[in-house]
C-alpha positions in Angstrom: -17.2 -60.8 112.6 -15.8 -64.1 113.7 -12.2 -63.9 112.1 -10.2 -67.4 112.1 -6.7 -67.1 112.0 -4.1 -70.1 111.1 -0.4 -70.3 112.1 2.4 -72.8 111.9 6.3 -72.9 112.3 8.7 -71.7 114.3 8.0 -69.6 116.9 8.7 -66.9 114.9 6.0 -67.9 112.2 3.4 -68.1 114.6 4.1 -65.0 117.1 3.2 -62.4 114.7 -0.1 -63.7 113.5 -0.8 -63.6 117.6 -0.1 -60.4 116.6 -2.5 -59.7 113.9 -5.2 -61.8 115.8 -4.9 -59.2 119.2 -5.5 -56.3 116.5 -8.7 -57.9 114.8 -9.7 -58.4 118.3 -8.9 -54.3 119.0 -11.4 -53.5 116.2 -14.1 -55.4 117.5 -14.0 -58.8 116.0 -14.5 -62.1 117.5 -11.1 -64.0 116.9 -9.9 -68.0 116.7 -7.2 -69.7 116.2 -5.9 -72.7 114.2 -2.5 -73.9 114.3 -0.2 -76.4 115.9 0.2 -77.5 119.4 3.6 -76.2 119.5 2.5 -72.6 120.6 -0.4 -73.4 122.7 0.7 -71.6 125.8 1.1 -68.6 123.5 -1.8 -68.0 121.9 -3.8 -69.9 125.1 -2.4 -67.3 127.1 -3.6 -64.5 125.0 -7.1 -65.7 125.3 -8.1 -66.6 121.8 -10.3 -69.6 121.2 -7.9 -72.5 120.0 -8.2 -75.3 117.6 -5.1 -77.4 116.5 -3.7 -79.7 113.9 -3.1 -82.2 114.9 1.1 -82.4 114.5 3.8 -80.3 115.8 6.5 -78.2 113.6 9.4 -79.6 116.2 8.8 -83.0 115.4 8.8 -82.2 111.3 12.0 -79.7 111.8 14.0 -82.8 114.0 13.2 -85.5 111.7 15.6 -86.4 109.0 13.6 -84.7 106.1 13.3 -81.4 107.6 16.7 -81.8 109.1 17.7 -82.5 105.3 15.5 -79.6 104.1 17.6 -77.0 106.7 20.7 -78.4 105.4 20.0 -77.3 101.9 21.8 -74.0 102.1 20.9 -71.3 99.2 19.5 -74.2 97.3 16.1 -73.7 96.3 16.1 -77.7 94.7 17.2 -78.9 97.6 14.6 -77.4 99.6 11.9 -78.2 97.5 13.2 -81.5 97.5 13.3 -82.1 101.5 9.5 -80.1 101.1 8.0 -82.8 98.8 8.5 -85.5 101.9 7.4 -83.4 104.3 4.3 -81.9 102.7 2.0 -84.8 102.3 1.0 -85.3 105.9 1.2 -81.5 106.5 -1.6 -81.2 103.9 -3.9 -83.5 104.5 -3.7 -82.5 108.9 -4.3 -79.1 107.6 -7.5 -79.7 105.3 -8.7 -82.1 107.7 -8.2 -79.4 110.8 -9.9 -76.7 108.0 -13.2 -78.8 107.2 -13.4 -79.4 111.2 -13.0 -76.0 112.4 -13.3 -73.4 109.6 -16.7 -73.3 108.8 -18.4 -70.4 110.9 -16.3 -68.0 109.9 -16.7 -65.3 108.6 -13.3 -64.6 107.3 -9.9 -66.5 107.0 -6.3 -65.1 107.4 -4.1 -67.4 106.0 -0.1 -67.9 106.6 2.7 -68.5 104.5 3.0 -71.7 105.5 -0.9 -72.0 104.2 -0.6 -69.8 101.1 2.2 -71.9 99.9 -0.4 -74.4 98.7 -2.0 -71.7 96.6 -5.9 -70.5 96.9 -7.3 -74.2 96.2 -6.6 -75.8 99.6 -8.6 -72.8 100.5 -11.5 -71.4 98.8 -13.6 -75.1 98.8 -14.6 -73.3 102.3 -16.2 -70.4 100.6 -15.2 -68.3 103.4 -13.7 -64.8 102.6 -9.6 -64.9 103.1 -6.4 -63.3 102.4 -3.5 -63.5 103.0 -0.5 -62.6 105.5 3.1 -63.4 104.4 6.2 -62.6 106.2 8.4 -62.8 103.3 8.1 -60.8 100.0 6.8 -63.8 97.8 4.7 -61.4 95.4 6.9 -61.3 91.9 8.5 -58.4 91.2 11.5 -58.0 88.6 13.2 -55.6 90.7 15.1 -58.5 93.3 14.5 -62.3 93.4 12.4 -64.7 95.0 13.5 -65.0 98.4 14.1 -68.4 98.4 16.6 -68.0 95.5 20.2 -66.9 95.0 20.4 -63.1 93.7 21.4 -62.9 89.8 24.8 -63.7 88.9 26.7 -62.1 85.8 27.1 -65.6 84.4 23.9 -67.1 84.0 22.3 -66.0 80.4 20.0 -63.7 80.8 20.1 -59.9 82.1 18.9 -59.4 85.6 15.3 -58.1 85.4 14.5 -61.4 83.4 15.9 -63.6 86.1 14.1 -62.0 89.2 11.0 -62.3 87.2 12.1 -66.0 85.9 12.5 -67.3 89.4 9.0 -66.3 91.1 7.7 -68.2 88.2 10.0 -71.5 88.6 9.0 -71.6 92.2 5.5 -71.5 91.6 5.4 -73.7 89.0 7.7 -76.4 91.6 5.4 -75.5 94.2 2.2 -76.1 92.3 4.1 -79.0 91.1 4.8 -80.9 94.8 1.4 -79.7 96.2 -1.5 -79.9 94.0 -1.1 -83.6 93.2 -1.4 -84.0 97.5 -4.2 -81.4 97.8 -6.3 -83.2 95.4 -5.5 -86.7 96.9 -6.5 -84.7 100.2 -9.8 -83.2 99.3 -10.9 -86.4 97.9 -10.3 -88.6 100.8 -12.5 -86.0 102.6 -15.0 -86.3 100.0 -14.9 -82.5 98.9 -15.2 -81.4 95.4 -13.0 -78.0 94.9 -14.1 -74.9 93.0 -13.4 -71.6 92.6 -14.9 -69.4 95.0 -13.9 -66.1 93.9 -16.0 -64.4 91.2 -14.4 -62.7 88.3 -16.1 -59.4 90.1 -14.7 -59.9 93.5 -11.8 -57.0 94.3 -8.4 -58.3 94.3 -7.8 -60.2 97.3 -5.0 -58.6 99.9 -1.9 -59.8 99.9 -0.5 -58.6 103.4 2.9 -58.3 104.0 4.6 -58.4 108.0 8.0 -56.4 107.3 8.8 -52.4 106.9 8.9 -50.8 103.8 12.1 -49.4 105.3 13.7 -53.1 105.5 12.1 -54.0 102.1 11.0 -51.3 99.6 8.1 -52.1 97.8 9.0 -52.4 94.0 7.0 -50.4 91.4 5.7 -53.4 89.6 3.5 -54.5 92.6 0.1 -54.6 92.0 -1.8 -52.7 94.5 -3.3 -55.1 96.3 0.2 -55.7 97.8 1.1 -54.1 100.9 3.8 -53.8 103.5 2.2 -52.6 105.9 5.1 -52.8 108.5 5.7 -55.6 111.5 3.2 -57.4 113.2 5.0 -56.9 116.4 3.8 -59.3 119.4 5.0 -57.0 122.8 5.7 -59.8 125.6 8.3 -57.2 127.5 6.1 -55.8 130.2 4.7 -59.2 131.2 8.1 -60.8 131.4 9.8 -61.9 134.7 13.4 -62.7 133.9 14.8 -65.2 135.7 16.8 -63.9 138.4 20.3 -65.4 137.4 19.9 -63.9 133.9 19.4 -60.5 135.5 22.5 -60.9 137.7 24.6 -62.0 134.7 23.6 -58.7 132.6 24.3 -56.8 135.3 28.0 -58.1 136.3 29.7 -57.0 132.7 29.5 -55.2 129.4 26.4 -55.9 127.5 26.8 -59.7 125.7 25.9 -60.7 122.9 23.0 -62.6 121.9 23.2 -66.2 120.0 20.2 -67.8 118.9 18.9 -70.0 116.0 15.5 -70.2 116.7 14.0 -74.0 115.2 17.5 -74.5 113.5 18.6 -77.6 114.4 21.9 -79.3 113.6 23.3 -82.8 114.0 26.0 -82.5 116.5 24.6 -79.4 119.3 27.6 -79.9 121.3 30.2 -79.3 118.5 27.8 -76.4 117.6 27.9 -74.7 121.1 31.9 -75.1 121.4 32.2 -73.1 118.3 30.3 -70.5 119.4 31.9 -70.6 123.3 35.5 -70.5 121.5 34.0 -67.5 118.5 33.0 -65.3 122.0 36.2 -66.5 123.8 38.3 -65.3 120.8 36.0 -61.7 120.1 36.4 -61.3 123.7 32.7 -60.9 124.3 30.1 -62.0 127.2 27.5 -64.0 125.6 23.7 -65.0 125.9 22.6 -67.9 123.9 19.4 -69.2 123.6 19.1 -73.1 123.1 16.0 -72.8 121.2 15.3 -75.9 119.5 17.8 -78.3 120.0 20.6 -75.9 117.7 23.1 -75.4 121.1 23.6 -78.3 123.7 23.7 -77.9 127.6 26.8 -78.4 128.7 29.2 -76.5 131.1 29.7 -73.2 130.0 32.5 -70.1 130.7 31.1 -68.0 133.2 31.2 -65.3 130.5 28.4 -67.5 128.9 24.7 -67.7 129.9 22.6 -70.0 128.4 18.8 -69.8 128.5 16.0 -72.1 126.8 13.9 -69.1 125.7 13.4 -65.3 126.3 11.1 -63.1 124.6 13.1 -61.0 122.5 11.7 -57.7 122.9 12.9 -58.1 126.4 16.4 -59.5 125.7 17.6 -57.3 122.7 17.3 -53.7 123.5 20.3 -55.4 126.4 22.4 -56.5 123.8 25.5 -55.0 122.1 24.7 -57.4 119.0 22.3 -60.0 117.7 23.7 -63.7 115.7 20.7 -65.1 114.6 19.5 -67.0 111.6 17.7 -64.6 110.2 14.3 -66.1 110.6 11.9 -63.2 109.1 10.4 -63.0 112.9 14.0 -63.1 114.3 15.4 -60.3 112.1 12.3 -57.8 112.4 12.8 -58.3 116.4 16.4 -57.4 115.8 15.8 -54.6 113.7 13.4 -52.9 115.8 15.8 -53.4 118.9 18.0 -51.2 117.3 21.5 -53.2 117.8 23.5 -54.5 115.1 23.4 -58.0 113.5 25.3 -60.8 112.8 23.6 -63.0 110.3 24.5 -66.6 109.7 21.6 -68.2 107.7 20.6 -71.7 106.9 18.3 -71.9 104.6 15.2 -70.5 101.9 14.3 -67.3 102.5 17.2 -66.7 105.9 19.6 -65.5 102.8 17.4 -63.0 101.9 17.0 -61.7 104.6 21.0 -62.3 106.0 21.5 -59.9 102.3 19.1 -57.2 103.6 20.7 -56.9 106.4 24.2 -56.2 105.2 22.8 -54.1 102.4 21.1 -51.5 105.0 24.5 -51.3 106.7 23.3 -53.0 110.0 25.4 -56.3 109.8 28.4 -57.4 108.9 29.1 -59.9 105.5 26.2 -62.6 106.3 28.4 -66.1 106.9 26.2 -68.9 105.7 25.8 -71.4 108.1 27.7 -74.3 106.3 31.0 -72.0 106.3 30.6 -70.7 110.0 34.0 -70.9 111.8 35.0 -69.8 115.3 37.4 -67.2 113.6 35.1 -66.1 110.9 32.0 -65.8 114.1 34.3 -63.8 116.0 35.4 -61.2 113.5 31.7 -60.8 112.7 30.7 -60.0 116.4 34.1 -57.4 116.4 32.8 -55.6 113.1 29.1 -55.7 114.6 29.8 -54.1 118.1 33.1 -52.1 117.4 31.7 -50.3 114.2 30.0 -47.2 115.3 28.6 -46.8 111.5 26.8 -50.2 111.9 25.7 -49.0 115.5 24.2 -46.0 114.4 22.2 -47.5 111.3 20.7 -49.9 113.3 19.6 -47.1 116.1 18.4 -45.3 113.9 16.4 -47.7 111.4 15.2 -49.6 114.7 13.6 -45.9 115.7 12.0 -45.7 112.5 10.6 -49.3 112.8 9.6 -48.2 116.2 7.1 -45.9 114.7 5.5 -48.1 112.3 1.6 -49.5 113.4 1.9 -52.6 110.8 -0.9 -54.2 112.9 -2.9 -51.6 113.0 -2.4 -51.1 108.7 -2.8 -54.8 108.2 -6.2 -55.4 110.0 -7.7 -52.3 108.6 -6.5 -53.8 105.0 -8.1 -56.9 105.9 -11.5 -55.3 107.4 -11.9 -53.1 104.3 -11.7 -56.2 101.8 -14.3 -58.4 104.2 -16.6 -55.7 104.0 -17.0 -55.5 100.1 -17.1 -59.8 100.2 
């Protein structure tokens, strides 16, 4: 079976569905790729064929709009708002790429940067496809969208009603921003949509990349829903760390890793001295990684080391903590590491996860990015390595996460449904 898969985001986004792609290639099948250039060494390097759109996430995440979108915070308006300017050359790059490279395949695995659009950017193909999400989008009235604030006592209705209430607001506004442009799309490539699936077909999968331990599945899924656990990309053994960054873990205490992954921000050097003076003040070695332009490269303590990347199976286990963004790829790589967290979101569905977090006792209080101070940082990287409660939940929840074969669940979920199609 010739199974295309698609990817596109941060690094983050894409490294699980690498993931995903090496187990359908386990099973037997034949596997490609479609996504952006950003990752071509990646998934090049894992020996998959390789299509790509023809844009790159940076460029969209450094320009004004998506700058504008990160800098929305917990607002979900916002966000769709910096969305709606972004989306219109993202959809028509991706249904072009789809009609030049899709058909042949015998099934489809489609992201959540994909599924966002809903099933009609997709089933004009009449190919087989679910899909793989790294977020908990399916509606449940048990918590809220992740892309929303949590209930608050004040707003009128009781709390049930509101989790349930926002799922539906968001896929309305989605539907909303994207259909109008998907339509606009398909025409321009002469294609007239339909549905594909029949009222007979099964329920199509709706995958899920994170533990059941980090994220509890809620009664009111349907079954078709699954968390079937991490789609863990292992990069460790193949690693050759550079030799300077070996020489700095070795001279001290373990440091502390900083990283924001694709999170950029308008002024990296201001950026990096707060988090120089928040280690300086904690009294802490650190490790930050530069990522996508979030930290600057200027002349550091000699208690700092900054890298441009690091694969963070590799890196974490070193650490005595993790501050990250909370990225949904970012916080499963912490979590299975087993060290604490310090989570200082941005934006969408980095709250939820910055919540989770703190709720399973292995961070501290999240600190939203937009009130991050040196003071606040540093008392957050204190309560993350000196608690030995924190320390302990996260070894132990990272041991349980250790255990877990999501891969191996996902594309056995995936081969089951393709058989019956």
């Amino acid at each position: 079976m010739l199974i295309t898969l698609t990817s596109g985001g941060s690094r983050g986004d894409s490294q699980p569905y690498v993931a995903l792609g090496h187990g359908f290639k386990r099973a037997g099948n034949e596997v490609r790729f479609v996504t952006t250039p950003d990752y071509a060494p990646l998934v090049e390097g894992a020996g998959f064929d390789c299509r790509y759109v023809g844009l790159t996430i940076r460029s969209l995440m450094e320009s004004e709009q998506g700058k504008a979108m990160v800098e929305a915070g917990g607002n979900p308006f916002r966000f769709l708002q910096g969305l709606k300017k972004l989306i219109e050359p993202v959809v028509e790059q991706m249904l072009v790429c789809a009609k030049e490279n899709f058909p042949g395949s015998d099934a489809l695995v489609v992201p959540s940067s994909g599924a966002m659009f809903g099933s009609a950017a997709f089933e004009w193909l009449r190919i087989p496809f679910c899909t793989a999400l790294l977020q908990p989008l399916a509606p449940t009235a048990l918590f809220q969208h992740p892309f929303f604030p949590p209930y608050a006592p004040w707003i009128p209705a009781g709390n049930r009603v509101y989790n349930r209430f926002s799922y539906a607001l968001a896929d309305l506004a989605v539907k909303t921003i994207a259909t109008p442009v998907i339509r606009r799309s398909l025409r321009k490539l002469g294609i007239n949509p339909g549905p594909w699936a029949s009222p007979k077909s099964p329920p199509r999968p709706l995958l899920l990349g994170f533990s059941p331990l980090v994220v509890a599945p809620p009664r009111d899924w349907p079954p078709h829903v699954k968390a079937t656990g991490y789609w863990f990309l292992d990069l460790a053994a193949a690693f050759n760390p550079p030799a300077d960054l070996v020489d700095f873990l070795k001279s001290g205490p373990k440091p502390v890793s900083i990283g924001f992954g694709s999170m950029s921000t308008r002024n990296p050097e201001e950026f990096t001295r707060l988090i120089v003076e928040a280690l300086r003040i904690s009294r802490r070695r650190g490790v930050l990684i530069a990522g996508w332009g979030g930290m600057a490269k200027t002349k550091l303590p000699d208690s700092v080391f900054l890298v441009d990347s690091v694969p963070h199976d590799w890196l974490f286990p070193r650490m005595a903590a993790v501050v990250h963004h909370c990225g949904a790829g970012t916080t499963g790589a912490a979590l299975r590491a087993g060290v604490p967290a310090v989570a200082v979101p941005f934006f969408a569905d980095q709250l939820f996860w910055a919540r989770r977090l703190h709720e399973l006792g292995v961070a501290p209080k999240p600190i939203p990015r937009e009130r991050l101070t040196a003071e606040n940082l540093a008392q957050a990287i204190a309560a993350a390595v000196d608690d030995k409660e924190i320390q302990n939940r996260a070894q132990e929840l990272g041991g349980k996460i250790r255990q877990e074969d999501g891969v191996g669940a996902a594309v056995e979920i995936a081969e089951r449904y393709f058989s019956k199609i």
